[in-house]
N, C-alpha and C positions, 0 to 999 in steps of 0.2 A: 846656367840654371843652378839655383842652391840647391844644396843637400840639404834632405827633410829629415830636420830631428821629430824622434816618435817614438812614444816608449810602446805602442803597437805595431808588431813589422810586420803580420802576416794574419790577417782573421778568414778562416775556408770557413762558409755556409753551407751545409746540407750538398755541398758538390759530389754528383754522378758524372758519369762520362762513359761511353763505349768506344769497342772499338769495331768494325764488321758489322755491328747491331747486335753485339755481346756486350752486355753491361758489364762494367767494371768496377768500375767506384760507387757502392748503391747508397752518400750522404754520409761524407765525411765533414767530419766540425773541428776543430782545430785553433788553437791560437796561440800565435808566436812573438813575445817577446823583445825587444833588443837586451843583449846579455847573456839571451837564455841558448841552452843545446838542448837538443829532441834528439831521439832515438826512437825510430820506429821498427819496429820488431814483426814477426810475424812467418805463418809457413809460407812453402814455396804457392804461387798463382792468388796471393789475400789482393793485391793490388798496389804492395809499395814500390815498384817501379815504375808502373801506369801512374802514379797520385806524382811520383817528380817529373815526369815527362809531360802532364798535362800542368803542370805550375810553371816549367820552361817553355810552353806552347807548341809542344809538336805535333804536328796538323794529324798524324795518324790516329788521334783521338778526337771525339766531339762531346763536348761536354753538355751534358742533358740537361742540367737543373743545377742549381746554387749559385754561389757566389763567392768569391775572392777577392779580399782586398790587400794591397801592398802598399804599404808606405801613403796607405790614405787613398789611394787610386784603385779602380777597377781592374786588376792584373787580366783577366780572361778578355778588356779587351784591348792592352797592347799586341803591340808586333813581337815576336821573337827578339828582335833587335832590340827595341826599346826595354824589354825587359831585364836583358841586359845589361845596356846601357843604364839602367835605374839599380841597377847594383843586387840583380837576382844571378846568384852562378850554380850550374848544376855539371859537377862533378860525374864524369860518365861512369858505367861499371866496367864498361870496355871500349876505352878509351881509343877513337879512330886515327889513322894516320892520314897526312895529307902530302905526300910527294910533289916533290917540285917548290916547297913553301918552306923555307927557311922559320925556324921557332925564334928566333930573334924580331926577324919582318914581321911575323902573326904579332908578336906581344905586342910589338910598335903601334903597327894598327891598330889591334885593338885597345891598350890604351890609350891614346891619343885620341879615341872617338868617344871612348868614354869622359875625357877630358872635355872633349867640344861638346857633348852635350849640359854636360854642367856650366857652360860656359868661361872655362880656363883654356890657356894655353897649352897651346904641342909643347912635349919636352923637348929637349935639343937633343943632338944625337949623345953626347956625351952626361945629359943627366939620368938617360934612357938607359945608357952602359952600365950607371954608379947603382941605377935601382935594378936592374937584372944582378946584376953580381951580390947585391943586399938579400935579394929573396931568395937567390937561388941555394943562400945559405944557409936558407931556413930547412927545406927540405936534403940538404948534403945531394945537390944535384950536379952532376959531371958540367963543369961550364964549357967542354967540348960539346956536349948535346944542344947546347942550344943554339949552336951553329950548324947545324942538321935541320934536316927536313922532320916536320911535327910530329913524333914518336914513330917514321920511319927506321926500322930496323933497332928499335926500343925493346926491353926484355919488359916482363910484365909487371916487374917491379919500376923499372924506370919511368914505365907508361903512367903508372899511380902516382910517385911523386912528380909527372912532370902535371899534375893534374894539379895536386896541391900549390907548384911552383905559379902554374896562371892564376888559379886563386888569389894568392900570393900578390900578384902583381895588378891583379883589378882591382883589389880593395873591397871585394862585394859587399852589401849591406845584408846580405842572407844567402847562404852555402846552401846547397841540399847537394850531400853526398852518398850517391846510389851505387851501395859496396864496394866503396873504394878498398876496403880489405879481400876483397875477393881475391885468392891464389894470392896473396902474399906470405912470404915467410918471416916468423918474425922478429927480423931485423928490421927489412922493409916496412912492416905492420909500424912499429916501433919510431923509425923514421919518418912516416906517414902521417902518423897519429900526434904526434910531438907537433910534428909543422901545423895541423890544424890547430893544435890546441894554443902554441905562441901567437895567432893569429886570433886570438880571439881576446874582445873588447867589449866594453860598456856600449858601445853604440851599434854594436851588428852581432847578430844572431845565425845559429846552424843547427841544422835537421840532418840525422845522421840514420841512412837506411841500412840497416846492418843483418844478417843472420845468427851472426856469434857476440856471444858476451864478450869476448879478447879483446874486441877494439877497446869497448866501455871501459879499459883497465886505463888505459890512454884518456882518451876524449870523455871525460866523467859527463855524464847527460843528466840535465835539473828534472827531465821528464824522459819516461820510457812509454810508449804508445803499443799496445797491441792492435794490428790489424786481420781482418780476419772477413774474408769474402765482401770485401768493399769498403767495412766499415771499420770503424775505431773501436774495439769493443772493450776495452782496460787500457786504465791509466792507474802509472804509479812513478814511483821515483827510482834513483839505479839499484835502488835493491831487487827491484822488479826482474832484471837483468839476468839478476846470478838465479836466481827460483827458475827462471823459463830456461836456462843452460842446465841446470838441475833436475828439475822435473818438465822440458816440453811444455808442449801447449794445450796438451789436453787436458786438464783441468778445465779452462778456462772455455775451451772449445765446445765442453761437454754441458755446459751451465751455461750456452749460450743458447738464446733462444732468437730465429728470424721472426722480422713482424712480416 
């Protein structure tokens, strides 16, 4: 399958979603770029972790109303896998372990399937080695870990760059990373932030879900998104950033009015 070049990677329609029959996302609009970094911003329960979880397809949401498209396709109705495999990566906040699964084995697989679906060859075992050791030096990642089990027995710094490090190695056509700075200290922040940022190209795009201005020191974002009980309610650029680490969100909060 070729790769679809598109200077549109991501346009959300008026997308809701609940979860329990709690509404969540009450018609968020959106549109992303190749090229471009988002930053979405916002207090604690606005929905910026519900709005990546329901762009990766995780079945504990159901999405009420809107639309999605990715790379020209209806994303709301691939599979989890396929969306994937189409070069969407979401970056966990708390990134899980998988004992017994060697992180060497996981990358193989899953690149390699991401390969067959584009319709290229498996790497060989030894071009698989040359680009594990290329990325892993992007994020400065111990190449003892990745002969380990998948952030088994990982500190929670490790667990973030090993997050960047599979980034790294899919090639994703659009990141969405949901506080990868969370609990890092910043070296790690710094380390983290650096690997995303060498990773980024003319042809793929990233959405960066953040609480703190810190990362934005890092990862400079063309758009800062305030989210706020569903919705998008202020756009601005990163100077937006340093004002809401300054003065909070109630400004913004107070001069909002629901329909």
């Amino acid at each position: 399958m070729k790769r679809i070049k598109t200077k549109d990677m991501l346009k959300i329609t008026n997308l809701c979603a609940s979860v329990e029959d709690k509404q969540i996302l009450r018609g968020i609009n959106l549109e992303v770029r190749a090229g471009e970094v988002h930053a979405i911003m916002g207090p604690n329960g606005s929905g910026k972790s519900t709005l990546a979880s329901v762009l990766a397809g995780n079945e504990k949401f159901t999405v009420t109303d809107g639309e999605v498209e990715f790379l020209g396709q209806n994303l709301l109705e691939l599979s989890i896998e396929d969306r994937a495999r189409m070069g969407l990566f979401l970056g966990f906040q708390y990134p899980v372990e998988i004992p017994g699964v060697s992180m060497a084995n996981f990358m193989k697989m899953a690149v390699n399937e991401q390969r067959k679906f584009r319709g290229e060859e498996p790497l060989t075992a030894g071009e698989f080695l040359r680009m594990m050791r290329e990325k892993s030096a992007v994020v400065e990642l111990d190449s003892k870990l990745t002969s380990r089990a998948v952030n088994e027995g990982f500190s929670g710094g490790e667990k973030k760059k090993n997050e960047i490090f599979q980034m790294a190695m899919l090639d994703p056509k659009l990141a969405i990373l949901d506080e990868t700075d969370s609990g890092l200290d910043i070296d790690a922040l710094r380390i983290v932030a650096t690997g995303v940022t060498r990773l980024k190209r003319e042809d793929n795009a990233t959405v960066v879900i953040t609480h703190y201005q810190r990362l934005l020191d890092y990862i400079v974002p063309d758009y800062v998104h305030v989210l706020y009980k569903g919705r998008i309610i202020y756009t601005g650029d990163k100077t937006l950033a340093l004002k809401l680490e300054k003065e909070g969100y109630d400004w913004l909060i107070n001069d909002y009015k629901e329909e």
